[in-house]
C-alpha positions in Angstrom: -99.7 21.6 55.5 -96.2 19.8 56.3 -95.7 19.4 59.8 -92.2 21.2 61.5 -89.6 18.8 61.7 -88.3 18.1 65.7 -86.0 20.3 66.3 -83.5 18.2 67.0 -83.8 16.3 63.3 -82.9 20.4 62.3 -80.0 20.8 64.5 -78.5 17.2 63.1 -78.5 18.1 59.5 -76.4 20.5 59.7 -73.9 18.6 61.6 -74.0 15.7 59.7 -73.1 17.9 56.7 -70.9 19.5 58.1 -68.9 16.5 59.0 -70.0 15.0 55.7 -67.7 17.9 54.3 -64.9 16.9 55.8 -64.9 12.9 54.2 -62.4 12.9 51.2 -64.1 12.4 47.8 -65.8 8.5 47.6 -68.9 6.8 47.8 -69.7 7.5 51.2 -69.2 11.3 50.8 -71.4 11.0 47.3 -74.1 8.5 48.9 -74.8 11.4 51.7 -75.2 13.9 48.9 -72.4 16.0 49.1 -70.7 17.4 46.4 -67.1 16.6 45.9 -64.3 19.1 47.5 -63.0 21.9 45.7 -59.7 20.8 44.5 -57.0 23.3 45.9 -55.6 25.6 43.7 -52.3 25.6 42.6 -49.8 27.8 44.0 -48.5 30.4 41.1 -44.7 30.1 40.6 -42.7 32.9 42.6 -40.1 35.0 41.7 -38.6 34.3 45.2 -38.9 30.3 45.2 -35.0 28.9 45.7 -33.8 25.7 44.4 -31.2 24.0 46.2 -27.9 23.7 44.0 -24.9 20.9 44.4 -22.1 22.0 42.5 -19.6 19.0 43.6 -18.2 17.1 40.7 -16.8 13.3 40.5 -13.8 13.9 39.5 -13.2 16.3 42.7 -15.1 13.9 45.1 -12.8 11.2 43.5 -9.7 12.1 44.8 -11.0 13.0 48.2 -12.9 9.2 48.2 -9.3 7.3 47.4 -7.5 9.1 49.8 -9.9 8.4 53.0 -10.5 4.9 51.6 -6.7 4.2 52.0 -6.6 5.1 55.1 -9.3 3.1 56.2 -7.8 -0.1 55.0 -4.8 0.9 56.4 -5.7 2.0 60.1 -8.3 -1.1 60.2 -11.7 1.2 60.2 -10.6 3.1 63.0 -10.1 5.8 60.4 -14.0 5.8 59.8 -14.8 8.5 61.3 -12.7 11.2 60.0 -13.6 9.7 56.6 -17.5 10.9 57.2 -17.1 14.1 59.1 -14.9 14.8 56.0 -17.3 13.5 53.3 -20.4 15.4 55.2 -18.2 18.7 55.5 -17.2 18.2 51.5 -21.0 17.6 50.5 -22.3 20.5 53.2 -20.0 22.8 51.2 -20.8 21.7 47.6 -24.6 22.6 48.6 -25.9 26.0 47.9 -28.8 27.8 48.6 -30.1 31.4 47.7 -26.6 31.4 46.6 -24.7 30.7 50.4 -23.4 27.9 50.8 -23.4 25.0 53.9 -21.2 23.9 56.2 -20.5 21.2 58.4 -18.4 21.1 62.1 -18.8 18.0 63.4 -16.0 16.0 64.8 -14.9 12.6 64.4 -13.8 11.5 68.2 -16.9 10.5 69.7 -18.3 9.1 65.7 -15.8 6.4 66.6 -16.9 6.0 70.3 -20.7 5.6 69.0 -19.1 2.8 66.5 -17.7 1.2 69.2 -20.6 0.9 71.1 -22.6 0.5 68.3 -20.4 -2.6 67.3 -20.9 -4.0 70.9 -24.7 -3.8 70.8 -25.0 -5.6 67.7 -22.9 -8.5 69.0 -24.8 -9.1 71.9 -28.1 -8.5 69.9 -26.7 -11.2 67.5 -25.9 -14.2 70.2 -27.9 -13.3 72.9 -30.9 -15.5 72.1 -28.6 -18.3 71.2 -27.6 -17.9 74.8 -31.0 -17.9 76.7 -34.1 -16.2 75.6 -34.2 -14.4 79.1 -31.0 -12.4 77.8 -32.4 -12.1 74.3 -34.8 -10.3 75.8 -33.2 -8.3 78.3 -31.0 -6.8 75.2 -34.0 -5.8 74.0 -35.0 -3.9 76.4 -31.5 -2.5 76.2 -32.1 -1.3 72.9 -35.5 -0.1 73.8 -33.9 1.9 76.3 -30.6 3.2 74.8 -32.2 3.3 71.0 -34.4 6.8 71.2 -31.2 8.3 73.1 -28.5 7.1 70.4 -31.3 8.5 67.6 -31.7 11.9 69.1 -28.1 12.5 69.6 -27.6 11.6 66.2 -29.9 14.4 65.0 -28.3 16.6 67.5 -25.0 16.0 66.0 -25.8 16.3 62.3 -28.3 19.7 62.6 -26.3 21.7 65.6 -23.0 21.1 63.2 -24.6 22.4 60.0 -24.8 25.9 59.2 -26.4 28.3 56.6 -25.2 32.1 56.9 -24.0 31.8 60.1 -26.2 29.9 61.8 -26.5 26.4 63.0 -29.4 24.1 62.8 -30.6 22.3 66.0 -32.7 19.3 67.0 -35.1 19.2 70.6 -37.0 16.5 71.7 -38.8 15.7 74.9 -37.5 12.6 76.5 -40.8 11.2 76.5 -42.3 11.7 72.9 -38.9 10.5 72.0 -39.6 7.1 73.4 -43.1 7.4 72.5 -41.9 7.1 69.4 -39.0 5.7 68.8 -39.7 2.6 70.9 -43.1 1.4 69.2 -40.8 1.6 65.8 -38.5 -0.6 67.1 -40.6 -3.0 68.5 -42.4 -3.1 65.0 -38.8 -3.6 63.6 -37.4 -7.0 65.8 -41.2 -8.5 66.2 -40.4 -11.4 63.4 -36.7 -12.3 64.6 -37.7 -11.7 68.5 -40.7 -14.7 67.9 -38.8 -16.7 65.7 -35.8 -16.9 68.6 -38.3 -17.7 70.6 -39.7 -20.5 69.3 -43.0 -19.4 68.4 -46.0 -21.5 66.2 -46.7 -20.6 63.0 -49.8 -19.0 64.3 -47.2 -16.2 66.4 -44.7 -16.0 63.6 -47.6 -15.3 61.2 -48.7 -12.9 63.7 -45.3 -10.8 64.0 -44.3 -10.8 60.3 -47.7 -9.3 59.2 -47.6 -6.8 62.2 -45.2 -4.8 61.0 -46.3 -4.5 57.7 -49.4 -3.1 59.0 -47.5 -0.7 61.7 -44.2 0.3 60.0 -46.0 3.1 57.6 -47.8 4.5 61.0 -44.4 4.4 63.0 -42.6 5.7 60.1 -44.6 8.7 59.7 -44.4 9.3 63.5 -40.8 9.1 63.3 -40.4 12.1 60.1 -42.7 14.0 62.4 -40.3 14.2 65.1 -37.4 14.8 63.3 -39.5 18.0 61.4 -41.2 19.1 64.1 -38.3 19.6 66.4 -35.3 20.3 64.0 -34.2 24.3 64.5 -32.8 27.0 62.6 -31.8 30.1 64.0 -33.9 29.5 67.3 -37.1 29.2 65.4 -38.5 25.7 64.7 -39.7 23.8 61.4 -43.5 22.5 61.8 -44.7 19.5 60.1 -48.3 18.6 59.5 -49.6 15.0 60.1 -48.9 12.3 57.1 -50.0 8.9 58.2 -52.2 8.0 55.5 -49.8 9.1 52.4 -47.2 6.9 54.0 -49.5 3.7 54.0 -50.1 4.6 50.2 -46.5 5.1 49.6 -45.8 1.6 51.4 -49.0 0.0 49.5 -47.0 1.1 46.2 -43.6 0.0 47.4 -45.2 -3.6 48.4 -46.4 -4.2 45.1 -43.1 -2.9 43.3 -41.1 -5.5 45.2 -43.7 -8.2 44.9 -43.4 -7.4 41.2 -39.5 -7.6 41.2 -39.7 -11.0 43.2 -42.0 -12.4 40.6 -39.6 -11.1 37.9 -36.6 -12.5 39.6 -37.8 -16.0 40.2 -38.9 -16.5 36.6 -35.6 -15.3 35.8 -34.4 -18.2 38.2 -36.5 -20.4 36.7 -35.3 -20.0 33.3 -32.0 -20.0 34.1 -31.9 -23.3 35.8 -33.5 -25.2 32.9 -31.2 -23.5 30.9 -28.3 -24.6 33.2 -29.5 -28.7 32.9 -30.7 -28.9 29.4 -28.2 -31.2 27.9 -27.4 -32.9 31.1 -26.8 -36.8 31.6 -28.6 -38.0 34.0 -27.3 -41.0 34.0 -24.2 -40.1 34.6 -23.0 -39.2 38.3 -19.7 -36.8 37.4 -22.0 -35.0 35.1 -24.5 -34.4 38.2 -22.0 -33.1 41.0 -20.2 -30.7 38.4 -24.0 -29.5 37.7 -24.4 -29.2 41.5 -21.5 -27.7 41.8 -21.8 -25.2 39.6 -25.8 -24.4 40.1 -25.1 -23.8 44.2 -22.4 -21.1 43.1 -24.8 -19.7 40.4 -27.4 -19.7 42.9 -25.3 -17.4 45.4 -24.8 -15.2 42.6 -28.4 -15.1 41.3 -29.7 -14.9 45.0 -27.4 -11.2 45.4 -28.9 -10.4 41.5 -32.5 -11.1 42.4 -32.1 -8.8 45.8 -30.7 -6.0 43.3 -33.2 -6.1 41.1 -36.0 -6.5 43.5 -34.0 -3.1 45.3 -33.5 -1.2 41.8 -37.9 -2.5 41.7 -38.5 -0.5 45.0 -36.3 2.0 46.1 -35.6 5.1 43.3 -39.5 5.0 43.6 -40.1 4.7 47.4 -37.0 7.6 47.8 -38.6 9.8 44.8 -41.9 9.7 46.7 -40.9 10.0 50.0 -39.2 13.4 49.4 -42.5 14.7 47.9 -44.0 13.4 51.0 -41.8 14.3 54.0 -40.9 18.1 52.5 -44.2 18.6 50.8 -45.8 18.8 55.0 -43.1 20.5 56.2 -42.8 24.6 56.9 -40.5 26.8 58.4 -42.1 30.2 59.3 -44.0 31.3 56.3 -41.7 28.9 53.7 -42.9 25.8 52.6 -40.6 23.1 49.9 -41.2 20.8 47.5 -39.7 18.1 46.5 -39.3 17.4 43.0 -37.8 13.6 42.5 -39.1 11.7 39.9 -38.9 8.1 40.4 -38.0 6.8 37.0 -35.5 9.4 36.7 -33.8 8.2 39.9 -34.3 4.7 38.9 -32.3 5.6 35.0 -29.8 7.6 37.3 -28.7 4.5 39.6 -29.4 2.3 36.9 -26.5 3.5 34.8 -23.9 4.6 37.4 -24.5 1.2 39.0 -23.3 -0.4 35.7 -20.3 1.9 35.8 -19.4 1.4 39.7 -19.7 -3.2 38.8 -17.5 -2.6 35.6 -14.8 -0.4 37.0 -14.9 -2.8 40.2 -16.1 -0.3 42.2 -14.2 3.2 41.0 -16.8 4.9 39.8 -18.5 4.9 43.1 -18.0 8.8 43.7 -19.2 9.9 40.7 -22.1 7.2 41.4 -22.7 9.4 44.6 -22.3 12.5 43.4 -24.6 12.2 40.7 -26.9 10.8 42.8 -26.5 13.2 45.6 -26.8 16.3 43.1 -30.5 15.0 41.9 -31.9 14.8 45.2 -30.4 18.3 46.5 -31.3 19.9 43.2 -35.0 18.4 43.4 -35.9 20.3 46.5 -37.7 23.6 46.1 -37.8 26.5 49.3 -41.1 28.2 48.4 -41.5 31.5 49.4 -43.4 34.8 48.3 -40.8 37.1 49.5 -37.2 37.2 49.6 -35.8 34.8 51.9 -34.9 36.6 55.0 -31.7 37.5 55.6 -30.9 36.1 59.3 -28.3 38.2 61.8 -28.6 36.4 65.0 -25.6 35.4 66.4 -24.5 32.0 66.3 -26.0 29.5 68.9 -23.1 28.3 70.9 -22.3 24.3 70.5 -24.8 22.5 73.1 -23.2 19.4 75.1 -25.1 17.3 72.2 -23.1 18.8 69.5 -20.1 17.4 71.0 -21.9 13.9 72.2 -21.3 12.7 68.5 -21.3 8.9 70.1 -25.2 8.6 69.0 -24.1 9.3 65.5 -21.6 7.0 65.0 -24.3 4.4 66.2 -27.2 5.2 64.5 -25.2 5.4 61.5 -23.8 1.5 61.7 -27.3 0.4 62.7 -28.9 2.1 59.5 -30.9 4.3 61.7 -29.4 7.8 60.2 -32.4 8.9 58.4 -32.1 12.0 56.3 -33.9 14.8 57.6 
């Protein structure tokens, strides 16, 4: 007769399956003996699911692009920032959904105010360690400071001046998971020019250049979690579930596509300078300077086509898969999305209109951004199992942040102004 187990050896197994359920499927989960997870069903196609719609044309956007790029040139930039409260109100417009379209109500004033400022940061960002590394530093912790506030208003501005039947969008944030958030991100971001200005060993520089390759994903997903999470519409806020570990597999993929279009550009390089002195004299010195000549100018030019084609490598693929990402853990009451970008069919879309936009010199850039614009609205899916409600509330009344527009204007020359 078997003795009885203790029973605290009885109380463990079931624990220990029970978090053995929770492993995804691998060896560990299979070398404890549990069977792999039910895959999740598929969700059946509903009548009520609502593609987005763009129904802007080039031609149209055209004549609007030629008229505020004159303007531009001729007021010295300072026209700017009517220029994109007037593109953002024209594509807003062109973008339906469930039929109703968008709008947009921003204005331009403080847009140039956050450029101004914007403009002044990155000058004293730019010479300040050339200067003393005391004031390097104190910059940063100027941007530290003044970053997460220029970031949120610029969400503010864009969401609280959009509108969908009526009603504006919105965007709150506690001050302090803002700079929880925002501040680790840009620490990740200066690490490798912050060490090298300091003078660093190869040890430290090492150090902060692999750093943020390990961090960026983490802070990244942190950083579409805040903008999800606190983004409004119609006084009811979006949710978004956690993401971390799809984003380190989404920057995994997009290391090895640009590793792959580095290796592809520099045998291009290669093969193009032994092209370039096959032939050559090398006895004779005239021969040799008009080679030198001529190989430092091709090299500029093959340096800004190898950072193309490493960029045409990466990024249709990285933006494909980041919609599917960011939209596929987002929810808004009972709705959920899906995005549907394909990254080979973004790659073939910039691919070609890029041709067009370097043979017309730049005139086919509209249609270029139209056409790209109209595959990335028209690839996002609102799924829902009833009809999408129809929303009577009264319009929210513009906050003090949908006037403070100066955030916009600077996290829009800094790169910062991520697409929700």
């Amino acid at each position: 007769m078997n003795a009885p187990q203790p029973l605290a050896e009885t109380q463990a197994e079931p624990r220990t399956r029970r978090l053995a359920d929770e492993l995804e499927d691998g060896p560990l989960r299979r070398e404890l003996g549990v069977a792999p997870p039910a895959p999740r069903p598929e969700r059946a196609p509903s009548e009520h699911d609502r593609r987005l719609r763009f129904t802007g044309t080039g031609s149209e956007y055209f004549r609007i692009w030629v008229v505020q790029l004159l303007l531009t040139l001729l007021s010295l930039g300072v026209y700017s920032a009517w220029a994109k409260v007037r593109k953002a109100r024209w594509f807003a417009q062109h973008t339906q959904l469930d039929g109703d379209s968008f709008d947009f109500h921003g204005q331009p004033w403080r847009i140039l105010a956050g450029r101004v400022v914007a403009l002044a940061l990155l000058a004293a960002w730019t010479w300040s360690f050339d200067i003393a590394p005391w004031l390097g530093l104190a910059v940063l912790g100027l941007f530290c400071v003044l970053g997460p506030l220029l970031f949120a208003s610029a969400q503010r501005f864009k969401l609280a001046n959009t509108s969908w039947r009526g009603l504006r969008f919105g965007f709150a944030v506690p001050r302090s998971q803002l700079y929880a958030v925002c501040v680790p991100l840009l620490l990740l971001w200066t690490a490798g020019s912050v060490a090298q200005a300091l003078g660093a060993d190869d040890g430290w520089l090492l150090a902060a250049g692999t750093l943020p390759l390990l961090g960026l994903p983490w802070a990244h997903a942190r950083l579409k979690h805040l903008q999800h999470s606190h983004a409004e519409f119609g006084g009811q806020r979006f949710r978004y579930e956690p993401s971390t570990p799809e984003f380190y597999g989404l920057y995994a993929k997009g290391f090895v596509l640009i590793l792959v279009g580095g290796i592809f550009a520099g045998l291009l390089a290669v093969l193009w300078t032994q092209l370039q002195t096959a032939g050559v004299d090398a006895a004779d010195p005239g021969a040799q300077v008009h080679l030198e000549q001529r190989s430092a100018m091709l090299g500029l030019l093959g340096g800004v086509a190898a950072i193309v084609l490493v960029w045409l490598m990466a990024w249709p693929w990285f933006a494909a898969r980041l919609q599917q990402v960011v939209w596929g853990h987002t929810h808004f009451g009972a709705l959920r999305f899906r995005g549907e970008m394909r990254g080979g069919v973004l790659w073939r879309l910039v691919f070609r209109h890029m041709l067009g936009v370097l043979l017309t010199c730049g005139l086919w850039w509209p249609f270029a951004a139209v056409a790209v614009a109209r595959y990335r609205v028209q690839s996002l899916v609102v799924l829902s199992d009833a009809p999408l409600p129809t929303l009577s509330a009264p319009m929210p009344q513009p906050l003090a942040g949908e006037r403070r527009a100066a955030g916009d204007g600077a996290a829009d020359f800094f790169g910062l102004d991520i697409g929700w």
